[in-house]
Backbone as a ProteinNet text record, in pm:
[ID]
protein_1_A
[PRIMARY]
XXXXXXXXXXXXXXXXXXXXXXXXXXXXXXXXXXXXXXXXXXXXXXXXXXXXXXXXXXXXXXXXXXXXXXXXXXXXXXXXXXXXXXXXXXXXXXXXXXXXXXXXXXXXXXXXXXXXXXXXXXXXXXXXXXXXXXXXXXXXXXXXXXXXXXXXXXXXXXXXXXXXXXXXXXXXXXXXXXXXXXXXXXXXXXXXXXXXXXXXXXXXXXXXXXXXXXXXXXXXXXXXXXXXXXXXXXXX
[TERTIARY]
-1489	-1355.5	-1251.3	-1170.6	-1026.8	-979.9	-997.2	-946.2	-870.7	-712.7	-650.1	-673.2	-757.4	-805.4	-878.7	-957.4	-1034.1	-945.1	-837.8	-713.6	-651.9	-634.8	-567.3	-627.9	-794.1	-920.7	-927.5	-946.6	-976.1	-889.3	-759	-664.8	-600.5	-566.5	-628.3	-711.3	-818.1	-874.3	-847.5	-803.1	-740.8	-651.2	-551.5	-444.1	-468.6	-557.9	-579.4	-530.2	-406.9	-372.8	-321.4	-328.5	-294.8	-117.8	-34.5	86.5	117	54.6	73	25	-73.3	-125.5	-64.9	-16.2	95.2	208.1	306.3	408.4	410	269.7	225.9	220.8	168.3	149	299.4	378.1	490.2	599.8	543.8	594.5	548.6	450	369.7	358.2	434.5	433.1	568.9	686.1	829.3	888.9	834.7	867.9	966.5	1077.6	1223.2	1241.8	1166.2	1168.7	1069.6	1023	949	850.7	692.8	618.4	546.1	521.1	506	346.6	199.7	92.5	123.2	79.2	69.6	9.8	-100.6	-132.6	-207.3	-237.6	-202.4	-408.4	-470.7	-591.7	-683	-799.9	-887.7	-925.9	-907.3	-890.9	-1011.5	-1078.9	-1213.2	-1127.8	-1119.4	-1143.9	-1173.8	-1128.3	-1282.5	-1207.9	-1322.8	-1244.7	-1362.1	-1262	-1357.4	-1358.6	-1475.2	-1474.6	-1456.3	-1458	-1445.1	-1548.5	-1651.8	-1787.1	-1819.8	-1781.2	-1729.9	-1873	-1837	-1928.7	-1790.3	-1864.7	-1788.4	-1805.5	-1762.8	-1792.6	-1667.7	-1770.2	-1644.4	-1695.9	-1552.2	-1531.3	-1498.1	-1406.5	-1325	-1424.8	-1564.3	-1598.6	-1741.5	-1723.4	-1871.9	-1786.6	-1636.4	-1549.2	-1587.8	-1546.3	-1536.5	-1661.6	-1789.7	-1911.1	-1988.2	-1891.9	-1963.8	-1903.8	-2016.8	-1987.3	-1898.7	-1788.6	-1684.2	-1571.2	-1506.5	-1378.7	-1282.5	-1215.5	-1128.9	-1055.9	-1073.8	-991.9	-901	-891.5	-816.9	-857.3	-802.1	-847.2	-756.8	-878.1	-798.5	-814.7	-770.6	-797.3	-854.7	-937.6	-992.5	-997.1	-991.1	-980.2	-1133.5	-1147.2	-1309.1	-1352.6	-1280.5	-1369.8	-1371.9	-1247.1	-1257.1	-1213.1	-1199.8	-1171.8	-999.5	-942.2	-823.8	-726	-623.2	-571.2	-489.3	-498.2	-448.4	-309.9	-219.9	-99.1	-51.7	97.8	177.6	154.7	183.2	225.7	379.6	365.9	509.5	650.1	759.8	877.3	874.6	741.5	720	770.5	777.3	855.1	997	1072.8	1179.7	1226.2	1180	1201.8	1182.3	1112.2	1114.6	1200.1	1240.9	1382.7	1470.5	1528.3	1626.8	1660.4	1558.4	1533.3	1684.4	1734.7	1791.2	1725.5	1545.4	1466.2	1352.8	1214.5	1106.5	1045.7	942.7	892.2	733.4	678.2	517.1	474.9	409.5	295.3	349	278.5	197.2	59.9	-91.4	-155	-274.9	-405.3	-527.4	-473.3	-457.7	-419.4	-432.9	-598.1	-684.7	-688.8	-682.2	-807.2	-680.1	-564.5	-471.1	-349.4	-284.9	-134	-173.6	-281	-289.5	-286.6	-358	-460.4	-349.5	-259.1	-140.3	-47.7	-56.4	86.2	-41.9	-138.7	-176.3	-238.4	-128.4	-124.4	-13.1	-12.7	79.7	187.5	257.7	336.9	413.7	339	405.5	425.7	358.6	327	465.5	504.9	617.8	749	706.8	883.6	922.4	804.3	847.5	915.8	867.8	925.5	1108.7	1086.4	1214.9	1325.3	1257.3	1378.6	1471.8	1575.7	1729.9	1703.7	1615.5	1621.3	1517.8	1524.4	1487.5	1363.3	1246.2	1110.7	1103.6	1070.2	1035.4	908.1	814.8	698.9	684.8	583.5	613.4	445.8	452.5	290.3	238.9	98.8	48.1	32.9	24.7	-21.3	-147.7	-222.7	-396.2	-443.7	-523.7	-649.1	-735.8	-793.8	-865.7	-998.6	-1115.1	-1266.7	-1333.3	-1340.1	-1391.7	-1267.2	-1133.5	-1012.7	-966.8	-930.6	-818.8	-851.3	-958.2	-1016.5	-961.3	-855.7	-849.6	-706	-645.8	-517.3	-405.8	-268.8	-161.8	-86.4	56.1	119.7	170.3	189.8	191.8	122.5	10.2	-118.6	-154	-84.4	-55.8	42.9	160.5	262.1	196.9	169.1	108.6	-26.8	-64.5	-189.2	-94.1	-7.5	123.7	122	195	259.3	166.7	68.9	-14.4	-87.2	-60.5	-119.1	-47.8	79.4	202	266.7	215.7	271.6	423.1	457.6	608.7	652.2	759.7	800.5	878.2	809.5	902.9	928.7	870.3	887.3	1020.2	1124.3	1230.2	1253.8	1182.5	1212	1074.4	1031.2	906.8	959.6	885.8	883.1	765.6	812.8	674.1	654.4	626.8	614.7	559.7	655	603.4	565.1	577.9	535.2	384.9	343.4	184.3	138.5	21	-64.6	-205.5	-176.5	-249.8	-379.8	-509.9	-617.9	-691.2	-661	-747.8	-751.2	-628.2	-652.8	-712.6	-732.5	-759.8	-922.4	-960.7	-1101.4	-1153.5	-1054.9	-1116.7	-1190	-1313.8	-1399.3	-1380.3	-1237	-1210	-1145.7	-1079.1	-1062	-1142.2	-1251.3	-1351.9	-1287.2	-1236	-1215.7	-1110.1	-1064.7	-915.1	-1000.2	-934.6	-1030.6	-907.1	-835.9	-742.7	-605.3	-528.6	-372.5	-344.6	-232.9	-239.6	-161.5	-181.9	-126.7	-12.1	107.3	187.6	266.1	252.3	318.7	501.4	570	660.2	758.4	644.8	699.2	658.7	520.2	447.6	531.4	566.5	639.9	800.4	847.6	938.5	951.3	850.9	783.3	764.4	724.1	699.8	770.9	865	1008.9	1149.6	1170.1	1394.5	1429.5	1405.9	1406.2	1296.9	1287.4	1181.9	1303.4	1229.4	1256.5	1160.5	1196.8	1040.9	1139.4	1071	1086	986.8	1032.8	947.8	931.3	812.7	778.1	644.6	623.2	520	494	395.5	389.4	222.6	192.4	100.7	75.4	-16.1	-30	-201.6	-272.3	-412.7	-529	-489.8	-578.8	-583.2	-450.3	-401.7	-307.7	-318.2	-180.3	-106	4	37.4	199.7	253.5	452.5	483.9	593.1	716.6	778.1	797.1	804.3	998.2	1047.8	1160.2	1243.1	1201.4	1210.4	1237.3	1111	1125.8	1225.9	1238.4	1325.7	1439.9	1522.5	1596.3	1664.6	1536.7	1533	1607.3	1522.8	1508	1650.5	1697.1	1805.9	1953.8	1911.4	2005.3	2020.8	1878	1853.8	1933.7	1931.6	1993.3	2175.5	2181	2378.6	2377.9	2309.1	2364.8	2367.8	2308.5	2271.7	2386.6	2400.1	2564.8	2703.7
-101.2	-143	-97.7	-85	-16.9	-155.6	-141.9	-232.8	-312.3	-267.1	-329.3	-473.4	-415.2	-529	-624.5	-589.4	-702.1	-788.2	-694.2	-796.5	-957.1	-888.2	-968	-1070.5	-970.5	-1107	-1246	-1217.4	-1281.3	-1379.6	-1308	-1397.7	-1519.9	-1439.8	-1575.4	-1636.2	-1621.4	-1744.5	-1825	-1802.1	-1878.9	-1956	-1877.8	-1954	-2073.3	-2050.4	-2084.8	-2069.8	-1934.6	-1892.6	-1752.3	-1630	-1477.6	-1525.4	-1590	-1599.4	-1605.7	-1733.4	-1755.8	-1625.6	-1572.2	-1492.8	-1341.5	-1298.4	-1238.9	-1273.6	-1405.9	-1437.7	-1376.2	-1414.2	-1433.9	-1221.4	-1187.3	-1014.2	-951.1	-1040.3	-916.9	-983.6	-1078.3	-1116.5	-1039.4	-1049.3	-971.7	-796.3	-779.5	-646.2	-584.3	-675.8	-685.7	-614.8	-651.6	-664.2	-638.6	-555.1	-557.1	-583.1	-588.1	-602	-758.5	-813.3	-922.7	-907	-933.3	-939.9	-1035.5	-1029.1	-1116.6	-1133.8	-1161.9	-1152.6	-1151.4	-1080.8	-1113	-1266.7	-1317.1	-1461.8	-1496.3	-1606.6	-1663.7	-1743.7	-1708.8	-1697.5	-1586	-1634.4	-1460.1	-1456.4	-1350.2	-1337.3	-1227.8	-1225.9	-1172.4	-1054.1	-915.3	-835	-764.8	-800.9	-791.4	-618.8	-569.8	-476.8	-485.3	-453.4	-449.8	-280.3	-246.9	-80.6	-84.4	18.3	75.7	38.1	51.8	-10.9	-138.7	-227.3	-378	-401.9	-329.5	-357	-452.6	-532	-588.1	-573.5	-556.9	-532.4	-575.3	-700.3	-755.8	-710.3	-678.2	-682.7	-468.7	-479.9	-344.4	-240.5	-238.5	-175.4	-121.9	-219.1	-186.4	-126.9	-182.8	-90.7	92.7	79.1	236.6	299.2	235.4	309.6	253.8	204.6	221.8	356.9	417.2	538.7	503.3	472.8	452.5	423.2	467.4	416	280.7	230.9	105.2	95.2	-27.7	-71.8	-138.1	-250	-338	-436.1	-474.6	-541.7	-691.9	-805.2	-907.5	-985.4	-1064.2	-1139.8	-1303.6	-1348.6	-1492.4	-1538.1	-1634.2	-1670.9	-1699.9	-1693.8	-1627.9	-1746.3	-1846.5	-1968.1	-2128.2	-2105.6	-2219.8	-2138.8	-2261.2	-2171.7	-2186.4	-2225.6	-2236.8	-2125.3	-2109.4	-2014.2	-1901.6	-1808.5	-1753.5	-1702.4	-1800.5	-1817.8	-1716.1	-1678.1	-1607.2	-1677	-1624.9	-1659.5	-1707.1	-1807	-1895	-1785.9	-1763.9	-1635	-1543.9	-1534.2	-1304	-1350.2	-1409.7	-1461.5	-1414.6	-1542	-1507.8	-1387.8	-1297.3	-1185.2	-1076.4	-1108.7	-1017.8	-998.1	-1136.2	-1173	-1150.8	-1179.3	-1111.9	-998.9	-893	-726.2	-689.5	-541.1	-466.1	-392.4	-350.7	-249.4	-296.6	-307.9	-310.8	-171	-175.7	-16.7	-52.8	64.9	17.1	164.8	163.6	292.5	384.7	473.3	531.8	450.7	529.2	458.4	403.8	355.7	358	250.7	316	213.2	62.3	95.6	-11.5	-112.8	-82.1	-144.8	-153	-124.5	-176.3	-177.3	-111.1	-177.6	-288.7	-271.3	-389.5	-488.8	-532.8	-641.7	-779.7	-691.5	-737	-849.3	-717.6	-695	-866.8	-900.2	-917	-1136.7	-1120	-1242.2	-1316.9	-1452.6	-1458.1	-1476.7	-1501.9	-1560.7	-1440.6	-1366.2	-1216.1	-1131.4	-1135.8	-1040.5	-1139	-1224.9	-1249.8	-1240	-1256.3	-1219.2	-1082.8	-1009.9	-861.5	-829.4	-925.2	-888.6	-970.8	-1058.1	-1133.4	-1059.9	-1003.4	-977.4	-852.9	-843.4	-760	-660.7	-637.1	-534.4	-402.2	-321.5	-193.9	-142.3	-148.1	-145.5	2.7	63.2	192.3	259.6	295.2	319.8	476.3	516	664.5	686	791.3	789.9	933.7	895.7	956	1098.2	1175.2	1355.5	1361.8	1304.2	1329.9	1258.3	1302.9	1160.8	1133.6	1021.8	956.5	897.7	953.4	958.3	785.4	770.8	610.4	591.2	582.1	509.3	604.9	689.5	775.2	929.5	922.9	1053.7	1128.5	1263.1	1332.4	1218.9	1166.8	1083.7	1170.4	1188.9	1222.1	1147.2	1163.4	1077.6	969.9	993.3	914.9	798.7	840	797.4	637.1	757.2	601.5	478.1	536.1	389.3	345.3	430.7	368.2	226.1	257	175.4	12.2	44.4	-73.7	-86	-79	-118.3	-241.4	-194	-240.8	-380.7	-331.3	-491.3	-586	-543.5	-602.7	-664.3	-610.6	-682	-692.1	-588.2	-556.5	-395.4	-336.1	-174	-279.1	-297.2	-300.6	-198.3	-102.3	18.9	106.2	101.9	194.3	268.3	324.6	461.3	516.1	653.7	720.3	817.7	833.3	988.8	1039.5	1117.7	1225.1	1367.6	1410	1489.3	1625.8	1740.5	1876.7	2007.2	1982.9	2101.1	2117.4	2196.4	2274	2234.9	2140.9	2167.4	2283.4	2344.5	2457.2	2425.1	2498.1	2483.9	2471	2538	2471.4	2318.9	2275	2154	2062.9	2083.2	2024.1	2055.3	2140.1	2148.6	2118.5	2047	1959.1	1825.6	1844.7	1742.3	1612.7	1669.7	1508.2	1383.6	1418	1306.8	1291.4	1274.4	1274	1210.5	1092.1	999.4	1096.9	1194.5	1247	1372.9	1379.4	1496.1	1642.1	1610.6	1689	1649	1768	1716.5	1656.6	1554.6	1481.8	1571.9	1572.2	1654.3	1585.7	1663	1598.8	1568.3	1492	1464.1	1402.7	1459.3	1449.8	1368	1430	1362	1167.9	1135.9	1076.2	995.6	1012.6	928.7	875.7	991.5	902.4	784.2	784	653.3	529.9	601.6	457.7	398.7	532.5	483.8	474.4	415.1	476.4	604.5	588	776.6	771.2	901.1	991	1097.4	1067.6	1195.4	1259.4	1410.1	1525.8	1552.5	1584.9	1668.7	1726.7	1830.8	1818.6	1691.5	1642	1539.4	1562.5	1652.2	1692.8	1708.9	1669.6	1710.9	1737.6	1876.3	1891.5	1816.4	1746.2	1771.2	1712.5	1766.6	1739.3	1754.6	1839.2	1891	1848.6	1727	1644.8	1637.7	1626.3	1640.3	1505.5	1469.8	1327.2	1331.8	1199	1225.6	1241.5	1286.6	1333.3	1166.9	1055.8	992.6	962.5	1049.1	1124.9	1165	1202.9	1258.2	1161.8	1091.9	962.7	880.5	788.9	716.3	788.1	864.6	975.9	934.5	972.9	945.1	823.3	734.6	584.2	514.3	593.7	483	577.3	722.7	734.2	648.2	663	558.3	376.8	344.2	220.2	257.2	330.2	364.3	402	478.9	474.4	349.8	269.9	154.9	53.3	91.5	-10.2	30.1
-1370.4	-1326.8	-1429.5	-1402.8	-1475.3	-1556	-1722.4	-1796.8	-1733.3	-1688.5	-1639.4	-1566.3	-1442.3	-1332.9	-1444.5	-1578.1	-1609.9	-1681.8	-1752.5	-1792.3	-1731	-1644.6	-1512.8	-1477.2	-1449.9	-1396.5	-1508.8	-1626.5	-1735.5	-1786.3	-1790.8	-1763.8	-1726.2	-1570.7	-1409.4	-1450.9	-1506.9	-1520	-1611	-1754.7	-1843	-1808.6	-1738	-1709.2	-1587.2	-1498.3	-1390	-1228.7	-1240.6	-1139.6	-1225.6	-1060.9	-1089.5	-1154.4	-1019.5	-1119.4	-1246.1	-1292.5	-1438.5	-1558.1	-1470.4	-1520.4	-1558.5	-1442.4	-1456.4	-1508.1	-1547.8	-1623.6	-1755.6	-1801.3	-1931.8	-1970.9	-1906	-1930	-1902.8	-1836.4	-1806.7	-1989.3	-2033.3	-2163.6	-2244.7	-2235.1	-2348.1	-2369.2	-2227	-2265.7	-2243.9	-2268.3	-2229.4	-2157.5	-1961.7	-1873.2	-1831.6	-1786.2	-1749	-1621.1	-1491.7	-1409.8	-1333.9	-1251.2	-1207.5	-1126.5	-1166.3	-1100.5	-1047.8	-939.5	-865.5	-765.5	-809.2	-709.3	-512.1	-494.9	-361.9	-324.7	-397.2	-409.3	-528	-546.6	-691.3	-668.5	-609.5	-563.2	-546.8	-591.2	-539.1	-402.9	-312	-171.4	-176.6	-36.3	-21.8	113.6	88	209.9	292.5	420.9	519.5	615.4	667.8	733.5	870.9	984.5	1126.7	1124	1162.4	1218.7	1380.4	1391.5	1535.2	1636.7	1550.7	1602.4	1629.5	1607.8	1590.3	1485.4	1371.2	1258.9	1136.6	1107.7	981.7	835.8	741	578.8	538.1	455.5	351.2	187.1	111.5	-8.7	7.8	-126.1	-101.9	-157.5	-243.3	-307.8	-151.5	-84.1	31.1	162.8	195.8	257.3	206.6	152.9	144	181.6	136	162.6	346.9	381.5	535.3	603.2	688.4	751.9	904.2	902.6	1061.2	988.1	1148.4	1124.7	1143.2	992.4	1024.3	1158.9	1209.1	1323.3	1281.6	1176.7	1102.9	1007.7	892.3	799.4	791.2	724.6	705.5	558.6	525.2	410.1	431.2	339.7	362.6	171.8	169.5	55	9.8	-126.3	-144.2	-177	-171.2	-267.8	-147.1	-54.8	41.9	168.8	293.6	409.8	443.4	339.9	345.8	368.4	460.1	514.3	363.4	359.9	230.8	238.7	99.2	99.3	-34.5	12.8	-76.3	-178.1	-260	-448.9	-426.4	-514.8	-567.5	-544.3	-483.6	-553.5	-473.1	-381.9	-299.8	-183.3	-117.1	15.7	-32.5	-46.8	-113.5	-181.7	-267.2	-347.1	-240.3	-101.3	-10	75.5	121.4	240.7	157.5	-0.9	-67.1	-90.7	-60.1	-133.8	-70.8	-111.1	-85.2	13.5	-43.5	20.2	-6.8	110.2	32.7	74.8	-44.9	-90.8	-60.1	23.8	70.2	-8.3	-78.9	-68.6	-172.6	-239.4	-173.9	-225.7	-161.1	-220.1	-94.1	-126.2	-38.6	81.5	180.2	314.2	314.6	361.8	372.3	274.2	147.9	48.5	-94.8	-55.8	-187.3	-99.8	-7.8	81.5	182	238.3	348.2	290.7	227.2	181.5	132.8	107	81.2	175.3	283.7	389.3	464.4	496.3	598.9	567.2	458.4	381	511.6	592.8	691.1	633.2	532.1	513.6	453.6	378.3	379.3	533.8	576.8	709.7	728.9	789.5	829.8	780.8	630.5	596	584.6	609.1	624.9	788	864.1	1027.5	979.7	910.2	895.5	809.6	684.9	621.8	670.3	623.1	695.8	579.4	489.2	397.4	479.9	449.3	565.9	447.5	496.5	481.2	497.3	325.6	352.4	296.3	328.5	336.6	281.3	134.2	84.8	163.9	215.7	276.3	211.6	211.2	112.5	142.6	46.3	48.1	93.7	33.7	68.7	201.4	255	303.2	187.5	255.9	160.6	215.4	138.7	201.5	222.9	341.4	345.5	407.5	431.7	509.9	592.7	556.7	661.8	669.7	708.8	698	872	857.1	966.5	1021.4	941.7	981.2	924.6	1040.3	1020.9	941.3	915.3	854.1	951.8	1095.5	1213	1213.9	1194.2	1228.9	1108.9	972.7	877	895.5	973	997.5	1101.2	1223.1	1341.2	1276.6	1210.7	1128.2	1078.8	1001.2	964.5	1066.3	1106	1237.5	1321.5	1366.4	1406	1322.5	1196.9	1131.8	1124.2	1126	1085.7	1241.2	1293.3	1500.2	1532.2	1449	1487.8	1411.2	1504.8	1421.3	1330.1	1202.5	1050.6	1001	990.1	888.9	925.6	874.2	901.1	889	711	665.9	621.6	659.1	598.6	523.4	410.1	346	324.8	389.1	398.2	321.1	234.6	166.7	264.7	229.6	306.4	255.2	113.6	12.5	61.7	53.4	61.7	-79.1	-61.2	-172.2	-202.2	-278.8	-318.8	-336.1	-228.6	-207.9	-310.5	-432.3	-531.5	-593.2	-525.8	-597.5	-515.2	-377.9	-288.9	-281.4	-315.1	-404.1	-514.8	-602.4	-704.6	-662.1	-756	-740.5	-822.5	-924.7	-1043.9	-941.9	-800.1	-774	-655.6	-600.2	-489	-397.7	-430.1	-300.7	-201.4	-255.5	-178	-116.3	27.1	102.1	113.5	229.4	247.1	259.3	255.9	312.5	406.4	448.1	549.8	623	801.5	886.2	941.9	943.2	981	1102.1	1173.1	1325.3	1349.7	1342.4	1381.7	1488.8	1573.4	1722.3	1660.8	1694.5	1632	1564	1445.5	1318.8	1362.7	1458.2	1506.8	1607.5	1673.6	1753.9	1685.2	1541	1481.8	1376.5	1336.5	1264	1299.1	1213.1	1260.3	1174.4	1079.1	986.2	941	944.6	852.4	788	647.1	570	509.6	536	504.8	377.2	266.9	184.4	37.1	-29.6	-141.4	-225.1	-210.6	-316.2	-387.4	-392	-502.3	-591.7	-695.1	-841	-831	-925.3	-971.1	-1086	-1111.7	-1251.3	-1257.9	-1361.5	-1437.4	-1387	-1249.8	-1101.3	-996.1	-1006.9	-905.1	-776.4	-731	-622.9	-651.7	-687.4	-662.3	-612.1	-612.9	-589.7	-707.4	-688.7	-780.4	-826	-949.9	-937.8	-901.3	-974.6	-1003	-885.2	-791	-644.8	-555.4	-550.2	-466.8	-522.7	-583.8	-668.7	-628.2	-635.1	-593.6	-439.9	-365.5	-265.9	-192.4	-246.1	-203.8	-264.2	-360.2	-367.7	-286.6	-225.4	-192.4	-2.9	53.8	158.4	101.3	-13.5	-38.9	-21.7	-80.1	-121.1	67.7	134.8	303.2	379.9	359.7	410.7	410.2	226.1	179.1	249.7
[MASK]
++++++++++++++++++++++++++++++++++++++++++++++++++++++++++++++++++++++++++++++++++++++++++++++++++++++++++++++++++++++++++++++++++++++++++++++++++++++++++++++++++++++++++++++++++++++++++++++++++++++++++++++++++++++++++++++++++++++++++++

């Protein structure tokens, strides 16, 4: 596991909740901005395939052979319905903008979104939900998925068109990197549907958002940011 996560894990438990847990790290590592858990509990998640096969936990997701139909969350320790963290409601219905992605569909944006109390203040809030979707597919989730194909997926978990704005990246990534074996989980470029994405947004914006770097394909962090706040200044 990535230091990080054991940080966090180890933590949470000291403290006795992810919040606190997080308070304490965004001090300690002097924080300028606020973070906030999606929930303040450890949550177990489950994904249905196509097959009406089930697999819970994110590390046995990836290694079943089908495709996700939809994923949910259950809280890992009682059967109690699983609630936002203290502040993310609120900090969501307040946003200017909320920002989804980029990043593994299934198994780090959903898991999130599909918390009810989040899932709803995202249909509620008046701030315009914009979603960066990813360059790659990704082996185990979205294998042979457009960029369509990724909001259509939101959309669908979420039980309302929230998503307003997509960016979709249109630079060509160069076949060799798309033949590197340092990042396995990533297969190919995502194909892009047009028609598609406008069905399931209010804008799309295509543009270069690419960065090479270390044999990687990833975003431009610089670009986006860019981007996104000029979508905020139109809005105002």
């Amino acid at each position: 596991h990535p230091l990080g996560n054991l940080v966090i894990a180890g933590i949470s438990e000291m403290q006795g909740s992810t919040y606190n847990a997080m308070q304490l790290l965004t001090k300690f590592f002097h924080v300028t901005g606020k973070i906030y858990p999606a929930s303040e509990t450890a949550l177990t998640l489950h994904a249905v395939f196509r097959d009406g096969h089930e697999v819970a936990g994110e590390s046995s997701i990836a290694k079943y052979d089908g495709m996700i139909e939809r994923v949910y969350v259950t809280n890992a320790y009682n059967e109690d319905e699983p609630k936002a963290s203290r502040k993310v409601v609120n900090a969501i219905l307040n946003s200017d903008m909320i920002v989804l992605g980029p990043g593994s569909l299934y198994t780090s944006i959903l898991p999130n979104l599909v918390i009810p109390e989040i899932r709803q203040a995202l249909i509620d809030t008046k701030a315009d939900v914009t979603y960066i979707c990813n360059i790659m597919t990704q082996y185990g989730e979205t294998e042979q998925f457009s960029d369509a194909d990724h909001v259509g997926v939101l959309n669908r978990h979420l039980g309302s068109d929230v998503i307003d704005n997509v960016l979709v990246n249109i630079e060509k990534v160069p076949l060799e990197y798309m033949m590197n074996n340092k990042f396995d989980e990533y297969l190919v470029q995502v194909d892009h549907d047009f028609n598609g994405l406008r069905r399931e947004a209010k804008t799309v914006v295509s543009s270069n958002f690419l960065r090479l770097e270390n044999g990687g394909a990833f975003h431009d962090g610089d670009l986006v940011v860019e981007e996104l706040m000029h979508l905020v200044r139109k809005k105002s």
